[in-house]
C-alpha positions in Angstrom: 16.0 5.5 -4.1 16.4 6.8 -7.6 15.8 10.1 -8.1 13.7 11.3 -11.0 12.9 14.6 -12.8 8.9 16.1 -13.4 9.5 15.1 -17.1 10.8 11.6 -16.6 7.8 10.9 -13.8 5.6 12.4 -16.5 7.1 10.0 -19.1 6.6 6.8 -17.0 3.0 7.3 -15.8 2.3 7.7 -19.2 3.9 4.4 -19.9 2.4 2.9 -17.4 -1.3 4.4 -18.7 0.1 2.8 -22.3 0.9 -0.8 -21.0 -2.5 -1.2 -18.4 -4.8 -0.6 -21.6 -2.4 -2.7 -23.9 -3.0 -5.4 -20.5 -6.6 -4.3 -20.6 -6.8 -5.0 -24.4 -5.0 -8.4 -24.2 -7.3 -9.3 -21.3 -10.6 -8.5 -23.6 -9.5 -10.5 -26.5 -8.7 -13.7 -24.0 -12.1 -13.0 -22.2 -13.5 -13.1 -26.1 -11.9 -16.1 -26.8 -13.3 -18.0 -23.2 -9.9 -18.6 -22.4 -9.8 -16.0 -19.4 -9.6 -16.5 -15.9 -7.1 -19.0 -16.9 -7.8 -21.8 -14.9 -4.9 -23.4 -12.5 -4.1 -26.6 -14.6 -3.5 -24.0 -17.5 -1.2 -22.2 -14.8 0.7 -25.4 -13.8 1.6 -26.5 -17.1 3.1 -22.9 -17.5 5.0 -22.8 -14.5 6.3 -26.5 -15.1 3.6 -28.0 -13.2 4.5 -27.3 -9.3 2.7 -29.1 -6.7 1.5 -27.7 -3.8 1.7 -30.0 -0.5 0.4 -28.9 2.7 2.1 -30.0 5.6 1.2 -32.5 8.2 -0.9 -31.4 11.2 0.8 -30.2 14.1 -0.1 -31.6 17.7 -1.6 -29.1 20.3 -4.5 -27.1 20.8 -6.7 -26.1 17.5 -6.4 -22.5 16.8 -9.7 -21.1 17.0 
């Protein structure tokens, strides 16, 4: 596990303060624009368009 000084731990949770309300900013301008939640066909063409397949039914007993 790294190890890290007061300042740098300092230095990243304000980072990390900096990027959630740049996330928070992006996220209000796509809910402005109706394009947010993004919808899962939008998310499919992104990722390529990856199917998702269940699997067959096993035999035995339901599981209650």
């Amino acid at each position: 596990m790294a190890t890290l000084t007061n300042e740098q731990i300092e230095a990243k949770k304000q980072q990390l303060k900096q990027l959630a309300a740049e996330a928070e900013q992006l996220k209000n301008e796509l809910v402005e624009a109706s394009a947010w939640p993004l919808d899962d066909d939008d998310l499919d063409q992104a990722t390529g368009g990856i199917f998702h397949i269940s699997a067959p039914p096993t035999k035995g007993p339901p599981i209650a």
